[in-house]
VEXPA-486490 format. One record per residue (C-alpha): residue in three letters; y, z, x. Coordinates in steps of 0.001 Angstrom, whole numbers, padded with zeros to 6 digits, always signed. Last residue first. Example, Ala and Ser with C-alpha at 12.3 -4.5 7.8 and 13.67 -1.06 7.14 Angstrom:
BEGIN
SER-001060+007140+013670/ALA-004500+007800+012300/
//
This chain:
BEGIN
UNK+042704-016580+011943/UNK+041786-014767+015417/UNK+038420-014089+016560/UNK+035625-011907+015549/UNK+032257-012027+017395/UNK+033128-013757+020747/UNK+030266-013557+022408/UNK+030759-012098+026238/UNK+028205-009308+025627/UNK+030349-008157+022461/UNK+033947-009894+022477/UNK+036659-008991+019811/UNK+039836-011123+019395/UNK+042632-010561+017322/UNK+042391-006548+016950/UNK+046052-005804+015711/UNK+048436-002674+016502/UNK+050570-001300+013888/UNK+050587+001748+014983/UNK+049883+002314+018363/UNK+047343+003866+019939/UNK+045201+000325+019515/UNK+047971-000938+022539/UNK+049464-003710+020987/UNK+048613-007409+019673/UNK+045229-006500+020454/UNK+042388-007875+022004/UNK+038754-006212+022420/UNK+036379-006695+025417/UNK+032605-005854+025906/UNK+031729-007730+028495/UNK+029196-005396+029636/UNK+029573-003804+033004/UNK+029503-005855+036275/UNK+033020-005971+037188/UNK+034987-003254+035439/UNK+036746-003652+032357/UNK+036151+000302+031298/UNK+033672+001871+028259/UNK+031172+000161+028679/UNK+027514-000272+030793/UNK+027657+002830+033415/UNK+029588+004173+031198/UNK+026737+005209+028775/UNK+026248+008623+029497/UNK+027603+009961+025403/UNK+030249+011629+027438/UNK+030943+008934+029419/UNK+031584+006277+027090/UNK+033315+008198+025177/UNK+035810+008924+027992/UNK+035889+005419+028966/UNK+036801+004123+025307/UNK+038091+005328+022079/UNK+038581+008455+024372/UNK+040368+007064+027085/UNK+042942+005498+024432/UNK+044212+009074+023288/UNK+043899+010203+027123/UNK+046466+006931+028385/UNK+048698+008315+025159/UNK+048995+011989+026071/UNK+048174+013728+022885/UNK+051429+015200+021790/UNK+050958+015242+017803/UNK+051633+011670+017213/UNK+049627+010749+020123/UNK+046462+012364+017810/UNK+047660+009956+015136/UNK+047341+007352+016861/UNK+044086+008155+018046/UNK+042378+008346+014631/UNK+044303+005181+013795/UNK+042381+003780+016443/UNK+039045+004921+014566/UNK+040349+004002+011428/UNK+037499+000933+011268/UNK+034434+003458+010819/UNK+035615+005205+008254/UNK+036789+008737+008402/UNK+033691+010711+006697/UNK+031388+007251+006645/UNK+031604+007571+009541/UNK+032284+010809+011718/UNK+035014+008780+012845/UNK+035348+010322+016926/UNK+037932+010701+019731/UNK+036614+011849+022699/UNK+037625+014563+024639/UNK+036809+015236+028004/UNK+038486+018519+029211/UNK+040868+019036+031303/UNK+043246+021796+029448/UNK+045726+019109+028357/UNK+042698+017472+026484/UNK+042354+020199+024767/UNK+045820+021224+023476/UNK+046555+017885+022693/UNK+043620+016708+020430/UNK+044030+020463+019055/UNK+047228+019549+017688/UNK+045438+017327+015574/UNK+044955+019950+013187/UNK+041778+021264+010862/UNK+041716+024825+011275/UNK+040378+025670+007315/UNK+038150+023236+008203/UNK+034940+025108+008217/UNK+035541+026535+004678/UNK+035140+022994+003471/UNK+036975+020066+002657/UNK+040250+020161+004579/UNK+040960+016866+003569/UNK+040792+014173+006567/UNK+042277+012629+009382/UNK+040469+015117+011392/UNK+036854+014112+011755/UNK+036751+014738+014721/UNK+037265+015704+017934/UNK+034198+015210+020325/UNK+034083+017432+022748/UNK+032459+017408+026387/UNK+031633+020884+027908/UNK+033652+021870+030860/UNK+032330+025869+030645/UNK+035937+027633+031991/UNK+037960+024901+029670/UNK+035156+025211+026567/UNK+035616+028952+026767/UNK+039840+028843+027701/UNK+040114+026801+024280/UNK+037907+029085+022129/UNK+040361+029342+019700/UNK+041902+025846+020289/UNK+038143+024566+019334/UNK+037995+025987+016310/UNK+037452+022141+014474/UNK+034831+021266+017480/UNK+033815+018310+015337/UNK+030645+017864+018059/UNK+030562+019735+021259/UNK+028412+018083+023813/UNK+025264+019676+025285/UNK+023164+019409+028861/UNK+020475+021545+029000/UNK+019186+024439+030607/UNK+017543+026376+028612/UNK+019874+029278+028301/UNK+022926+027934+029364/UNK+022693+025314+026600/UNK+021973+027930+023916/UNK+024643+029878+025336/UNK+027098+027066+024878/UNK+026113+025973+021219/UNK+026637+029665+020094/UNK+029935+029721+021578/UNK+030976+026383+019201/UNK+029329+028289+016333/UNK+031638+031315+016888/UNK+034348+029061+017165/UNK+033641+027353+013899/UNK+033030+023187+013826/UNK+029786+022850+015407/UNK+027403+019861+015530/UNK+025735+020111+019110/UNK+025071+016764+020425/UNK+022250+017486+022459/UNK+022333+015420+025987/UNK+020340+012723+027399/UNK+018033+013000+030657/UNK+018451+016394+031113/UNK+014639+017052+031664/UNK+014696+019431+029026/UNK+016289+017006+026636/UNK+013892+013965+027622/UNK+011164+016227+026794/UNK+012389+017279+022996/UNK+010604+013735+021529/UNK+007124+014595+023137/UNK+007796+018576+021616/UNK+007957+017160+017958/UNK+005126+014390+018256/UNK+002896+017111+019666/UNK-000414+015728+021494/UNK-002828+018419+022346/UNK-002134+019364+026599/UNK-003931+017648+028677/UNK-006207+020410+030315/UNK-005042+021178+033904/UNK-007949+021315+037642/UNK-009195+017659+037242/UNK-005787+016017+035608/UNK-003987+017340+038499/UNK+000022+016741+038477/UNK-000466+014833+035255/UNK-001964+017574+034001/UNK+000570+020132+035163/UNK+003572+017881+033766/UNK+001875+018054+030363/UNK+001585+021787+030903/UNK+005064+021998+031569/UNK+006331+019967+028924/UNK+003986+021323+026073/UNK+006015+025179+027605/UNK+009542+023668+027671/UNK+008631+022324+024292/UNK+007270+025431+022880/UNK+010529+027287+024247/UNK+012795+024766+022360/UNK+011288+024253+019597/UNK+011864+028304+019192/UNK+015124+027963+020385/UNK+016418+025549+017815/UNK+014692+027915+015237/UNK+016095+030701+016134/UNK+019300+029648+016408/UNK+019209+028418+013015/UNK+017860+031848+011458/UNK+020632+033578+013363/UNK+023465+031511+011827/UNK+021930+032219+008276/UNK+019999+030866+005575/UNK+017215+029022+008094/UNK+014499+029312+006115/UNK+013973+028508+002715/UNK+015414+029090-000937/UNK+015960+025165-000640/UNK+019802+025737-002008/UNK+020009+028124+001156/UNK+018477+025367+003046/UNK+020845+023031+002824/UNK+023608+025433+002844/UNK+023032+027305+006359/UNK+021986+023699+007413/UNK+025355+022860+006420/UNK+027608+025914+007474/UNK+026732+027015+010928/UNK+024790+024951+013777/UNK+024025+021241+014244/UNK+021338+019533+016170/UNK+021270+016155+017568/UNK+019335+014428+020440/UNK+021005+012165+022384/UNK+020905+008126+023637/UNK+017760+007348+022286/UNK+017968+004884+022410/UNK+020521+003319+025054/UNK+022265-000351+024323/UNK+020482-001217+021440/UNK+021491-004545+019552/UNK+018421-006599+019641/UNK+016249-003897+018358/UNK+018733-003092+015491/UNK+018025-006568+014319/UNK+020519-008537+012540/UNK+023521-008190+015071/UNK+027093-007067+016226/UNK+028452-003861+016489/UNK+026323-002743+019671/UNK+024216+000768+019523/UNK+024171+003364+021036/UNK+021104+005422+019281/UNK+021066+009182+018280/UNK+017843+011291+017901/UNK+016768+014030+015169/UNK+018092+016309+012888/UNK+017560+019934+014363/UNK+019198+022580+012530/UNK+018765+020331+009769/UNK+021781+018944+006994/UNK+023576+017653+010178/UNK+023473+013884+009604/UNK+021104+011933+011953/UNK+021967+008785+014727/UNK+025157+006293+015571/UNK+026712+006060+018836/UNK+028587+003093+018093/UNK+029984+000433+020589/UNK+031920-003019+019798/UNK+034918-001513+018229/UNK+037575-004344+018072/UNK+038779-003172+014630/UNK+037687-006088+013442/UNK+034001-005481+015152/UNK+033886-002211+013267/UNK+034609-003801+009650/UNK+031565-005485+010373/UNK+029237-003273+011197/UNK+030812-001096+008307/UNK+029319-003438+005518/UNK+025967-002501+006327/UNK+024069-005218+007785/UNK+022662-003834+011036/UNK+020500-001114+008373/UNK+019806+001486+011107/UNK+017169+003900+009868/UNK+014420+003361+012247/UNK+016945+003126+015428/UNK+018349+006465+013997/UNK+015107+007725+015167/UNK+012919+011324+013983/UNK+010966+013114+016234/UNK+013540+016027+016612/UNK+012779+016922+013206/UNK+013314+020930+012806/UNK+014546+022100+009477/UNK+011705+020294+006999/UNK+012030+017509+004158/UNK+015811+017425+005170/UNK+015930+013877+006251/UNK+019304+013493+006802/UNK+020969+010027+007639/UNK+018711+007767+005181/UNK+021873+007352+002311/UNK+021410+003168+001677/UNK+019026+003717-001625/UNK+020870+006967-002698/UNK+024378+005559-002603/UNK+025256+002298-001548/UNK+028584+001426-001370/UNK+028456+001393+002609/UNK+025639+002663+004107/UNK+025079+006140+005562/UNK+022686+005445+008183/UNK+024206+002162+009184/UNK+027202+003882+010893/UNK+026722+007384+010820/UNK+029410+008751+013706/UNK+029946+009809+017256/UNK+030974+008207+020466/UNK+033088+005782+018480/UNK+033660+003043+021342/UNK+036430+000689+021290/UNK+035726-002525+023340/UNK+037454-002722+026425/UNK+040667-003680+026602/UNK+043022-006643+026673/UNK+046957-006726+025083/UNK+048197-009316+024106/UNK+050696-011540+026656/UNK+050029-015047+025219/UNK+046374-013912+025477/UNK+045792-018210+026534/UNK+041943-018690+026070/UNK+039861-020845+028305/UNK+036473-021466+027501/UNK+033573-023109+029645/UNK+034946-021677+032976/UNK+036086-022676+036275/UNK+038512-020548+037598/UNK+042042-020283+038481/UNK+043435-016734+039298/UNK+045446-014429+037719/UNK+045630-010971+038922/UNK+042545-009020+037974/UNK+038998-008881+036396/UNK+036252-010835+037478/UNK+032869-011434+036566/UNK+032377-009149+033412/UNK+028741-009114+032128/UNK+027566-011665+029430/UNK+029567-014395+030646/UNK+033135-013317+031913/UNK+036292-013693+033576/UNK+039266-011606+032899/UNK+043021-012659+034070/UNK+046153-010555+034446/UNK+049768-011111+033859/UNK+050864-006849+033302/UNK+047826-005559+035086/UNK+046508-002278+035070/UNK+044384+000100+037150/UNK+042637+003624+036582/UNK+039362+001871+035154/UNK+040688+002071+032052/UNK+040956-001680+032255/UNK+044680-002160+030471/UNK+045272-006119+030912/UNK+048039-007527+029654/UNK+046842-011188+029461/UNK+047764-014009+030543/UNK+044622-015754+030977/UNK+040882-014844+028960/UNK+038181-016694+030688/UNK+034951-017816+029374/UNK+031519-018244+031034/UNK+028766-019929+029318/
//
């Protein structure tokens, strides 16, 4: 079934525009440009609205931390023991909380959803679409990242445990610890699949198995860290072994501005339209949307559902325009930029032929406020339309 969407401003964050464009599309984009005739099943008139790509929230806790539910719907930490890298936000994922929903009508069709930050190491992250019943059915990349989070709440989880880690070097030591033993289970493993006749298979390891697609750079840690000390901490663990790691909150990140500029490490900003909750936000601005992404760096612009929800996430970037964020970057990180940072742009994140068609409509650009999602699109279905 291929539908096209006609007169349409068109923003593809794909570096080009069109003011009376077209989009043509069945499950993947077909066409996207000038206006055209084509054949298609559905034909929608935009009446000049705006088209984009479906809103991405490159990190939050959608369907991990359910909506209204309390205990029975809270499965985001499991903080039974500090180091869990086996764990999957695929086997948490409840597709019918509330905030599903309230993402497609805020024309987010993308969430990279996964673990709390109660452990030092929490588990793995899933992309996942907005729209489904069965979490299997709506993966786009799991897992998609492996989490770990440094400074105050592990510090405080465990503190209140009377167990290990209570400090910042405690953590660290225990993210490099798995670390090594992985590196080592990795290389052996590699070994006897090199030679099975001359290397002994190493003993299965649930914890290590999970950590190899880490060491072999295949999909990034997502670092929680909020303090600038924490933030460095994250770096040189990433320099150490190797691996590929995104700043999370990244509250202090203006102080260590020229550290994440000379070391180009993704950030993820957020969540900042919120109370300054915690000795860790004592920095809290959106100037640092601004200051960062002025410096070059990717930033994406996250929820931290259920901590901003879910369907603020434009409002999240209106606000950082608000305080100088260059608008095109503000909407690059609800989109291309998250989509790259979390590696899944070669699927979303731009209205490109060939990707997913993944496509929101607004009234106005989402940076603005006041904007409207009137249409939302996942895999060419149309998912929430106008009343």
């Amino acid at each position: 079934m291929k539908t096209l969407i006609k007169n349409a401003k068109i923003i593809t964050m794909a570096d080009v525009e069109y003011n009376c464009g077209c989009i043509l599309f069945d499950d993947k984009i077909l066409y996207v440009g000038e206006e055209k005739e084509f054949e298609a099943d559905t034909v929608i008139d935009a009446e000049g609205k705006y088209v984009l790509p479906g809103l991405i929230d490159a990190h939050c806790h959608v369907g991990m931390f359910e909506d209204s539910m309390g205990f029975e719907g809270d499965d985001g930490n499991e903080d039974s023991d500090p180091v869990m890298p086996h764990l999957r936000a695929i086997d948490a994922i409840n597709p019918f909380d509330r905030a599903f929903l309230e993402a497609r009508k805020a024309g987010i069709t993308t969430v990279v959803t996964g673990p709390g930050s109660a452990n030092p190491v929490g588990g793995q992250f899933a992309a996942v679409k907005t729209d489904g019943i069965c979490v299997d059915d709506m993966i786009l990349k799991a897992p998609a990242a492996m989490k770990m989070a440094l400074g105050e709440n592990p510090k405080a989880v465990y503190n209140e445990k009377e167990e290990a880690p209570v400090t910042r070097m405690g953590t660290a030591a225990l993210i490099r610890e798995l670390l090594i033993k992985s590196r080592d289970y990795m290389e052996k493993l590699d070994a006897y699949n090199g030679d099975c006749e001359e290397n002994e298979k190493p003993e299965f390891d649930m914890k290590l198995e999970a950590m190899i697609p880490v060491l072999k750079r295949e999909i990034p840690v997502k670092v929680h860290a909020h303090r600038a000390d924490d933030i460095c901490t994250a770096i040189r663990i990433g320099k150490e072994f190797d691996i590929d790691v995104t700043i999370e909150h990244c509250s202090d990140g203006d102080a260590v501005a020229p550290v994440l500029e000379r070391e180009k490490v993704p950030v993820m900003l957020g969540p900042t339209l919120s109370d300054r909750s915690k000795i860790e936000l004592k920095g809290l601005t959106f100037d640092t949307y601004k200051n960062l992404s002025d410096r070059g760096l990717d930033v994406a612009i996250i929820t931290d559902h259920p901590e901003i929800t879910i369907e603020n996430l434009p409002l999240c970037a209106v606000m950082a325009v608000k305080h100088g964020m260059d608008e095109m970057k503000a909407l690059q990180g609800i989109t291309i930029t998250a989509a790259k940072n979390c590696r899944i742009d070669s699927r979303i994140g731009s209205l490109e032929e060939g990707k997913d068609a993944d496509i929101a409509v607004f009234t106005d650009l989402p940076s603005c406020f006041g904007a409207e999602c009137v249409m939302t699109f996942i895999n060419g279905i149309k998912v929430m339309r106008e009343n």
